[in-house]
KOLKOLLO-483780 format. One record per residue (C-alpha): residue number from 1; chain; x, y, z. Coordinates in nm, 3 decimals. Layout:
SITE   nr  kette        X        Y        Z
SITE  NUM      A        X        Y        Z
...
//
This chain:
SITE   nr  kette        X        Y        Z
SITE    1      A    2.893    2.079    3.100
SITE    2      A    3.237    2.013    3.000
SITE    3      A    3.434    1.631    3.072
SITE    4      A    3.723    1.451    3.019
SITE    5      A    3.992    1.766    3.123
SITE    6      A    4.345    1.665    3.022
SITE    7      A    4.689    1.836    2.985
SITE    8      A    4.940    1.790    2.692
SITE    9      A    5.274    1.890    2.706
SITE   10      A    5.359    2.148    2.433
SITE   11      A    5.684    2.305    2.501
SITE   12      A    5.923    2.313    2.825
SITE   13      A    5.756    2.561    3.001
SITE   14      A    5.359    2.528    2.871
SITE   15      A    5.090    2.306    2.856
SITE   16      A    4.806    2.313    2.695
SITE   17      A    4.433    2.215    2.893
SITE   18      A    4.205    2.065    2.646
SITE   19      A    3.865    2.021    2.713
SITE   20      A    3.638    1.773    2.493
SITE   21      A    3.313    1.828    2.486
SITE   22      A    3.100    1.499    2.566
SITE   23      A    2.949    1.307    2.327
SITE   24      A    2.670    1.152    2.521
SITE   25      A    2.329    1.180    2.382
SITE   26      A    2.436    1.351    2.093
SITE   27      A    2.528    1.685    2.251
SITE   28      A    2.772    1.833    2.127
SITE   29      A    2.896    2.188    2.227
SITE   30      A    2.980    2.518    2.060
SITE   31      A    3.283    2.562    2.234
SITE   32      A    3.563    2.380    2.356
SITE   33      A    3.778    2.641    2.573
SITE   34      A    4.171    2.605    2.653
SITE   35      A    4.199    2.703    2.993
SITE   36      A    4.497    2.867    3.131
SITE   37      A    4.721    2.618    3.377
SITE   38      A    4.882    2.730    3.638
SITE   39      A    5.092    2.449    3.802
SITE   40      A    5.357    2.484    4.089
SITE   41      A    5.607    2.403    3.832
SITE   42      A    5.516    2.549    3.514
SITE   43      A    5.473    2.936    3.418
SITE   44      A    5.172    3.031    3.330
SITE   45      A    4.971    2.943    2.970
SITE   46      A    4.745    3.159    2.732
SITE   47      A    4.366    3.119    2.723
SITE   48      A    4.246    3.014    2.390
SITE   49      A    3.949    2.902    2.269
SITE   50      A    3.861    2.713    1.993
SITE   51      A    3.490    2.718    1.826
SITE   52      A    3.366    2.355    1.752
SITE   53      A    3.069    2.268    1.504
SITE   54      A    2.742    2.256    1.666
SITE   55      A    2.572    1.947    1.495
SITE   56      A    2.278    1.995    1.732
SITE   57      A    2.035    2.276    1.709
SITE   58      A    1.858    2.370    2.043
SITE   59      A    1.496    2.418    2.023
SITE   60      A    1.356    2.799    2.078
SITE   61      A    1.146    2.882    2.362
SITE   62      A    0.849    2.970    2.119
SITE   63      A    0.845    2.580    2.047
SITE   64      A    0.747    2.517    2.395
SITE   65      A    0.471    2.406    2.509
SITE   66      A    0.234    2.312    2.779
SITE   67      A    0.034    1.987    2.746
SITE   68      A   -0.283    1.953    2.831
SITE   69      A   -0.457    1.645    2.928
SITE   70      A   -0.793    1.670    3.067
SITE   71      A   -1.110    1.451    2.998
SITE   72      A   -1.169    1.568    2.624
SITE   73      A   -0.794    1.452    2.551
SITE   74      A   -0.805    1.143    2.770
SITE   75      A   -1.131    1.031    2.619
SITE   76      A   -1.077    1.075    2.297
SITE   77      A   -0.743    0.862    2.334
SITE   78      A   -0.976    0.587    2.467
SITE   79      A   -1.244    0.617    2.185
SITE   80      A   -0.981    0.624    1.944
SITE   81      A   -0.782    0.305    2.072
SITE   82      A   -1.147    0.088    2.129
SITE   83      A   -1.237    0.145    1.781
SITE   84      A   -0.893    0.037    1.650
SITE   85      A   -0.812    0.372    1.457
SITE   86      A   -0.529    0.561    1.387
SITE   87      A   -0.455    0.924    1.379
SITE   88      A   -0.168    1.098    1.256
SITE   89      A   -0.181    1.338    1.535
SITE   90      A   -0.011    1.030    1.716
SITE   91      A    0.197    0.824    1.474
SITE   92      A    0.345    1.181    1.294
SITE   93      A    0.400    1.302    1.633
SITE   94      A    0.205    1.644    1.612
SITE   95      A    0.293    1.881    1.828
SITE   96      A   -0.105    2.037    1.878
SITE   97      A   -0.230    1.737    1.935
SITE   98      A   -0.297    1.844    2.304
SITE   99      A   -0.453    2.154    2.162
SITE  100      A   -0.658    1.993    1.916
SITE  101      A   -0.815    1.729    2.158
SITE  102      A   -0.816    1.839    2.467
SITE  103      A   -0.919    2.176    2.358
SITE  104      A   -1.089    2.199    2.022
SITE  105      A   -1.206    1.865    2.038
SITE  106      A   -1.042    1.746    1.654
SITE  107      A   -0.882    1.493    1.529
SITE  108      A   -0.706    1.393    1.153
SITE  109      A   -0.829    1.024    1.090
SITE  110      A   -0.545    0.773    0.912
SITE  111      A   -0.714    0.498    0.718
SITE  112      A   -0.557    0.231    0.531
SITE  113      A   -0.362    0.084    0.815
SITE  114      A   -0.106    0.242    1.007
SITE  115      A    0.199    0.123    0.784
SITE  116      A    0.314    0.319    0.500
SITE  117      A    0.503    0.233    0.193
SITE  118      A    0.714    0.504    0.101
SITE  119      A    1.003    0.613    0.358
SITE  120      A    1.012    1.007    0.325
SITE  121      A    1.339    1.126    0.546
SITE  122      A    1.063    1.351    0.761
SITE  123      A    0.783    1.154    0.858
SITE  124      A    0.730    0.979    1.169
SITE  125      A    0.478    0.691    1.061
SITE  126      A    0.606    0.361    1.050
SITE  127      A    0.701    0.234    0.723
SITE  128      A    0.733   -0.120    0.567
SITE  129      A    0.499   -0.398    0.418
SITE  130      A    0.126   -0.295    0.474
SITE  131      A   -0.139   -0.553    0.641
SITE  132      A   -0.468   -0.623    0.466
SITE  133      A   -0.741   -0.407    0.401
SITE  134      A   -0.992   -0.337    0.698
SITE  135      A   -1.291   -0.283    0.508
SITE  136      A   -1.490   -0.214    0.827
SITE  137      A   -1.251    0.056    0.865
SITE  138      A   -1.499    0.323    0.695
SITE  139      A   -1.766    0.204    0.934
SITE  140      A   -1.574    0.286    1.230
SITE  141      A   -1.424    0.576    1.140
SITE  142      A   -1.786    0.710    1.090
SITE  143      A   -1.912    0.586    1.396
SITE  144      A   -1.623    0.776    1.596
SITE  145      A   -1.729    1.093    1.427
SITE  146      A   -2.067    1.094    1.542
SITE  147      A   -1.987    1.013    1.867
SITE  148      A   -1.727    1.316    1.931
SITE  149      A   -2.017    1.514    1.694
SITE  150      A   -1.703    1.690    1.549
SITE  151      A   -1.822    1.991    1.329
SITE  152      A   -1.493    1.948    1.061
SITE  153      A   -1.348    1.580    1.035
SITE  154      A   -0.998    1.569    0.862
SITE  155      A   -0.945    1.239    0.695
SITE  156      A   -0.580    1.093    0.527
SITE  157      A   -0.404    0.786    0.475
SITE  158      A   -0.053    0.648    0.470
SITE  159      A    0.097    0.595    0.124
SITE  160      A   -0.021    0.218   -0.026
SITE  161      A    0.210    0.216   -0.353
SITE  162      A    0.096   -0.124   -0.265
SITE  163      A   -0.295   -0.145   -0.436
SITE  164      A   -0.357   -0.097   -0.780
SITE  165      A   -0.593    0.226   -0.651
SITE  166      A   -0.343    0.392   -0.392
SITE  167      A   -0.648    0.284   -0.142
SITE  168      A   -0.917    0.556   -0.312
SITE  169      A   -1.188    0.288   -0.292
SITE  170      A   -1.180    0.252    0.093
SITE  171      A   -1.104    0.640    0.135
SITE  172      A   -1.409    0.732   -0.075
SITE  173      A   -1.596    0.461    0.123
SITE  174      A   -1.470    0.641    0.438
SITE  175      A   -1.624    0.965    0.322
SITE  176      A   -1.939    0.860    0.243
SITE  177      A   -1.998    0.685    0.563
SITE  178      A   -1.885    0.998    0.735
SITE  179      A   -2.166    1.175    0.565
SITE  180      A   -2.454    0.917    0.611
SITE  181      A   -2.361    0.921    0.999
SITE  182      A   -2.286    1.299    1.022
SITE  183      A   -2.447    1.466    0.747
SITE  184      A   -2.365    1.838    0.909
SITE  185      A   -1.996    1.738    0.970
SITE  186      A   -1.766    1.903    0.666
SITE  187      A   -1.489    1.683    0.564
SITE  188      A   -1.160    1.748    0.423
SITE  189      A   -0.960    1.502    0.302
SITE  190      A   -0.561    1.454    0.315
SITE  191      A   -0.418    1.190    0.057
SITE  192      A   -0.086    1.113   -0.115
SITE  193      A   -0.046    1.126   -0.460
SITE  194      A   -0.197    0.813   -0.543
SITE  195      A    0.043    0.703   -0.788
SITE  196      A   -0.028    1.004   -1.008
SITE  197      A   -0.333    0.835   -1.119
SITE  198      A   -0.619    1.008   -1.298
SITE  199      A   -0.890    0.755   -1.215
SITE  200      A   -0.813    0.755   -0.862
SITE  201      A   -0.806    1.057   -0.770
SITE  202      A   -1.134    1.064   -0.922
SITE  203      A   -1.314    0.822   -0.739
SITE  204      A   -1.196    1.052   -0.428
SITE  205      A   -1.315    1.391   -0.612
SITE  206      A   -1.625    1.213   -0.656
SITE  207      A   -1.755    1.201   -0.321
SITE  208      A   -1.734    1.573   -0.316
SITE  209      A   -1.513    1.648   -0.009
SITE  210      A   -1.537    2.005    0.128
SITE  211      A   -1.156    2.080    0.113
SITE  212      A   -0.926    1.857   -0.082
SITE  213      A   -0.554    1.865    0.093
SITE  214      A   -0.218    1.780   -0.059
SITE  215      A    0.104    1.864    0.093
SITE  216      A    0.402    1.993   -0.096
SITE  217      A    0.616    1.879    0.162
SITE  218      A    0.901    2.105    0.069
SITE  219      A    1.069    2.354   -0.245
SITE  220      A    1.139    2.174   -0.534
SITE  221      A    1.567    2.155   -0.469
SITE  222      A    1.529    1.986   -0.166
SITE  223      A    1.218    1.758   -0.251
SITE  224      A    1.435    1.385   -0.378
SITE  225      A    1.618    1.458   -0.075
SITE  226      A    1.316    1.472    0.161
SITE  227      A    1.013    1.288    0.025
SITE  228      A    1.062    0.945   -0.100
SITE  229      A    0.891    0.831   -0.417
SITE  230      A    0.671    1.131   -0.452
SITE  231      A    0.789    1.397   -0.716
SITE  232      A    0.727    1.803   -0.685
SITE  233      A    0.601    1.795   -1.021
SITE  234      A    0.344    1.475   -0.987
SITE  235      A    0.211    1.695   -0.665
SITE  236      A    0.129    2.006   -0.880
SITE  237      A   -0.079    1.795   -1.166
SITE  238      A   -0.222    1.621   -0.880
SITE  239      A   -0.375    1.961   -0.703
SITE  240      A   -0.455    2.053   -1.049
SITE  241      A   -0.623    1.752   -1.182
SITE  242      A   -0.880    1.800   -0.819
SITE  243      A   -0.977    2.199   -0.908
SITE  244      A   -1.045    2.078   -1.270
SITE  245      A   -1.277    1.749   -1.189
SITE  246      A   -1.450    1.992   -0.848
SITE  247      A   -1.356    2.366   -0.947
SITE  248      A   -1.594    2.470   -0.673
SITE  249      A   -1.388    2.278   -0.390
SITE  250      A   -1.096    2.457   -0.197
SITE  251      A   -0.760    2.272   -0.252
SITE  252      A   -0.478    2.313    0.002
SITE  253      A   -0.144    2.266    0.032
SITE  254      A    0.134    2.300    0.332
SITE  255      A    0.570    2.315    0.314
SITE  256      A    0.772    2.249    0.613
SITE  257      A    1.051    2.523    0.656
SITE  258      A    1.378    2.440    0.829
SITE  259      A    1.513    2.199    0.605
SITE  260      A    1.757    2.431    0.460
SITE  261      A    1.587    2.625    0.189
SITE  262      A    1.590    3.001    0.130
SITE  263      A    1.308    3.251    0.114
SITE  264      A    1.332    3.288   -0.252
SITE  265      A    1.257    2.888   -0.287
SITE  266      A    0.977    2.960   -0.048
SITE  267      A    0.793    3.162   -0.251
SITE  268      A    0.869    2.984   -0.566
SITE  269      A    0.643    2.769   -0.450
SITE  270      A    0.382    2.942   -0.321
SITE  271      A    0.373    3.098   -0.675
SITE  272      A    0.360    2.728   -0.845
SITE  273      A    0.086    2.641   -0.562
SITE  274      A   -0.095    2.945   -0.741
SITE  275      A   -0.011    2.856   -1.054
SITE  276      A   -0.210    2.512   -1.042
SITE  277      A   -0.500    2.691   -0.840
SITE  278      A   -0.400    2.632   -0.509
SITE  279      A   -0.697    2.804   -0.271
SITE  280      A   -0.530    2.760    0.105
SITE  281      A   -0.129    2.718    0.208
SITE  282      A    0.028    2.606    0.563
SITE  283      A    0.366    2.703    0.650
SITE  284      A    0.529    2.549    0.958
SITE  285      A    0.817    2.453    1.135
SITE  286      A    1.020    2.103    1.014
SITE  287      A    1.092    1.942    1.371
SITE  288      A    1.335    1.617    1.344
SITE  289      A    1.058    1.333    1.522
SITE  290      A    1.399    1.109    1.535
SITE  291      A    1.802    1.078    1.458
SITE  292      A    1.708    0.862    1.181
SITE  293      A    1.588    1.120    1.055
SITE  294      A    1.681    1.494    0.846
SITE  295      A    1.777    1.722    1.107
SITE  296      A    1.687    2.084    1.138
SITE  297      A    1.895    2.321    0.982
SITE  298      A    1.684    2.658    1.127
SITE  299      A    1.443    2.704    1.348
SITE  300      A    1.213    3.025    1.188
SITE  301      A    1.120    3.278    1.407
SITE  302      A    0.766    3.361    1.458
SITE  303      A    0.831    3.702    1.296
SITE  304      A    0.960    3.521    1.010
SITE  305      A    0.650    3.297    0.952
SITE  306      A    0.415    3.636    0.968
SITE  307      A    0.620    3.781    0.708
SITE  308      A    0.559    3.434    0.489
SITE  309      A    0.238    3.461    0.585
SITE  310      A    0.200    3.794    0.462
SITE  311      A    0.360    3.745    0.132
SITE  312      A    0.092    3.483    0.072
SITE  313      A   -0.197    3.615    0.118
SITE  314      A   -0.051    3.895   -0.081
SITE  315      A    0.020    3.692   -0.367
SITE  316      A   -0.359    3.593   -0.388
SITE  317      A   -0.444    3.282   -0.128
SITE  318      A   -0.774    3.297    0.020
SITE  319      A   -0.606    3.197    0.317
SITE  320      A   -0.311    3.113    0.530
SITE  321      A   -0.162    2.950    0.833
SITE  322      A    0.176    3.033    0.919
SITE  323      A    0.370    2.968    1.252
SITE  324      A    0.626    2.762    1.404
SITE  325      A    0.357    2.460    1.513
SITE  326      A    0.128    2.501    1.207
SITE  327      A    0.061    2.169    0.991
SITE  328      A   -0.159    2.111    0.694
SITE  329      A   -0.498    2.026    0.946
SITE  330      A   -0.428    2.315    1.165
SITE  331      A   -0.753    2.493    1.230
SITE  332      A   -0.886    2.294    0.947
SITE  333      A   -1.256    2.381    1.105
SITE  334      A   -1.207    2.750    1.059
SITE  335      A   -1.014    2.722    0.711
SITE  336      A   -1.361    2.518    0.610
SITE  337      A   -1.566    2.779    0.728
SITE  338      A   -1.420    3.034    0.551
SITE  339      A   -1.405    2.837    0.235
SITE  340      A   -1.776    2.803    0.225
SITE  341      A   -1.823    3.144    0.314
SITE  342      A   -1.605    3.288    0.036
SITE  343      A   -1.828    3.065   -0.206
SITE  344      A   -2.149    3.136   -0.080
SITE  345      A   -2.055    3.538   -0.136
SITE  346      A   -1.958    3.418   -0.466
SITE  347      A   -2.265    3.233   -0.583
//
C-alpha cells in the first residue's frame, strides 16, 4: 500500500506523481511507481517507475507454521515456570518449540541463569551482568526430567565469561543428577566454549554425556561479525579437545545459513567440522528474533538445504539435519539413537 501521493512541477506542460513508499513499521517497498497525470489543464505525462531497495526481506511460505497448543505444550509451560527453569526453546525464540512440546514431548534445558555474558548479533537471550549461582538448579532440572519421563534430555547454558570455570561445575552437577533421577534418559549436552579452557571442558567430558554439542554458529568470514567473543578457531580445538578426552562420544555441531555466506564457505566448514572429528551437523535457517539484531540476507529454499544436506553426508557425517526450521537440538532423540546404534554395530 502506497501513501503520501504528491505532484511536482517539472516543466510547463508535465508533472511528475511521486509516490513514497511508507516507512511505518519498517516496510519498505520494492517499487515506487510514477503514475501518469492527467489533469484538466495539463497534457498528459509518461509512466515511469523507479525500483527502490528492499531493506526488508519477506518471509517464505515454507517458514510458516501452525502452532500447536494442546495439554502436552500447556503443561509443560507450567512445569517449566513452577520449577523456575529456563529453556532456550523460549528465550532463543525457537521456532519448533510447538512441535517439540506439544508433540514430541522435548525440551533443551538452560542452566546457569537466564542472562548471558557475551552479546552475539543473532541470539535472542538476554544479555548483561549474570545473578548468582542457583546451586539447586541441578536438582530441579532433574526432577523436571523425571516427571515429563523424557527419553533424550538436551541440556545448555548461557555464556558465564563471568566464573573462573565457564559454569562446568554446576553443568556437570546437572548431568549427574539427570542420571541418578533418570538413569534410562540419554543426555546431550549444549555448552559454549568455556573460555577455551582445557580443564573445563573436562570436568563436562567427565560425566560422560551421550552426545556432546557445540555450535559453529556460522563460516569463518562472517564469524567476528556474528558471534561475540567466541572465535571459529577456539570452536574447532574445543570439538576436538571432547573426541580426544571421550573418542567414543558423538560430537555435533550446527551453522545458521542466511547471513550472507556462499555455498563454497558452507562447505568449508563442514570440511573443518570433519577435520576435528565432527560426528553430526545441523544446517538451518538464520531468522532475525529482533531489529537489534543482523538481518537476513536469504531465505534458503528447502531444495537448497537437501542439497547441503546431501553434500554432508557425502563428505562422511554419520548424520544430518538440514531444513529451513532445523537447530542444533532438532530431533536430538533420534540423532542419539542413531549414535548408539552406529557404536553398538561398531563394538
Amino acid at each position: 500500500m502506497f501513501t503520501n501521493l504528491y505532484y511536482v512541477k517539472v516543466t510547463k506542460d508535465k508533472y511528475l506523481s511521486f509516490l513514497s513508499g511508507s516507512r511505518r513499521q519498517g516496510r519498505i517497498h520494492r517499487y515506487v511507481r510514477i503514475f501518469v497525470a492527467k489533469l484538466d489543464y495539463y497534457p498528459r505525462v509518461e509512466l515511469m517507475e523507479l525500483a527502490k531497495k528492499d531493506e526488508h526481506l519477506r518471509k517464505p511460505e515454507w517458514l510458516k507454521i501452525k502452532l500447536n497448543t494442546n495439554e502436552n505444550y500447556t503443561g509443560l509451560k507450567k512445569l517449566m515456570r513452577e520449577n523456575n527453569l529456563h529453556t532456550v526453546c523460549e528465550e532463543a525464540k525457537c521456532p519448533n518449540i510447538h512441535e517439540c512440546w506439544a508433540v514430541r514431548r522435548t525440551a533443551t534445558f538452560m542452566i546457569l541463569g537466564s542472562v548471558c555474558t557475551r552479546a552475539c548479533r543473532f541470539c535472542a537471550v538476554k544479555t548483561g551482568l549474570p545473578t548468582e549461582l542457583d546451586l539447586n538448579e541441578p536438582e530441579r532440572v532433574a526432577d523436571s526430567v523425571s516427571i515429563m519421563n523424557l527419553k533424550h534430555a538436551v541440556i545448555t547454558a548461557v555464556a558465564r565469561d563471568d566464573l573462573k570455570d565457564g559454569g562446568a561445575g554446576v553443568f556437570a552437577e546437572t548431568v549427574r543428577a539427570v542420571r541418578r533421577k533418570s538413569p534410562f534418559t540419554t543426555i546431550e549436552v549444549l555448552p559454549s566454549d568455556m573460555g577455551g579452557d582445557y580443564d573445563n571442558l573436562k570436568t563436562l567430558m567427565d560425566t560422560r554425556p551421550d552426545i556432546l554439542n557445540h555450535n559453529i554458529e556460522t563460516v569463518r568470514r562472517l564469524t567476528p561479525r556474528v558471534r561475540a567473543r567466541a572465535t571459529y578457531d577456539r570452536s574447532l580445538e574445543f570439538l576436538r579437545r571432547a573426541k580426544e578426552m571421550q573418542p567414543d562420544i558423538p560430537t555435533k555441531s550446527s551453522i545458521m545459513v542466511g547471513l550472507g555466506e556462499t555455498k563454497e564457505e558452507i562447505i568449508e566448514t563442514m570440511d573443518d567440522l570433519l577435520a576435528n572429528n565432527v560426528d553430526i551437523m545441523a544446517i538451518g535457517q538464520y531468522l532475525q528474533p529482533s531489529k537489534k539484531h543482523l538481518k537476513v540476507q536469504k531465505y534458503y529454499h528447502p531444495d537448497e538445504f537437501a542439497e547441503l544436506k546431501q553434500i554432508a553426508m557425502e563428505k562422511g557425517f554419520s548424520h544430518c539435519e538440514a531444513g529451513p526450521l532445523v537447530r542444533s537440538s532438532y530431533h536430538a532423540d533420534e540423532q542419539v539413537n542413531e549414535a548408539s546404534k552406529k557404536r553398538q554395530a561398531q563394538a
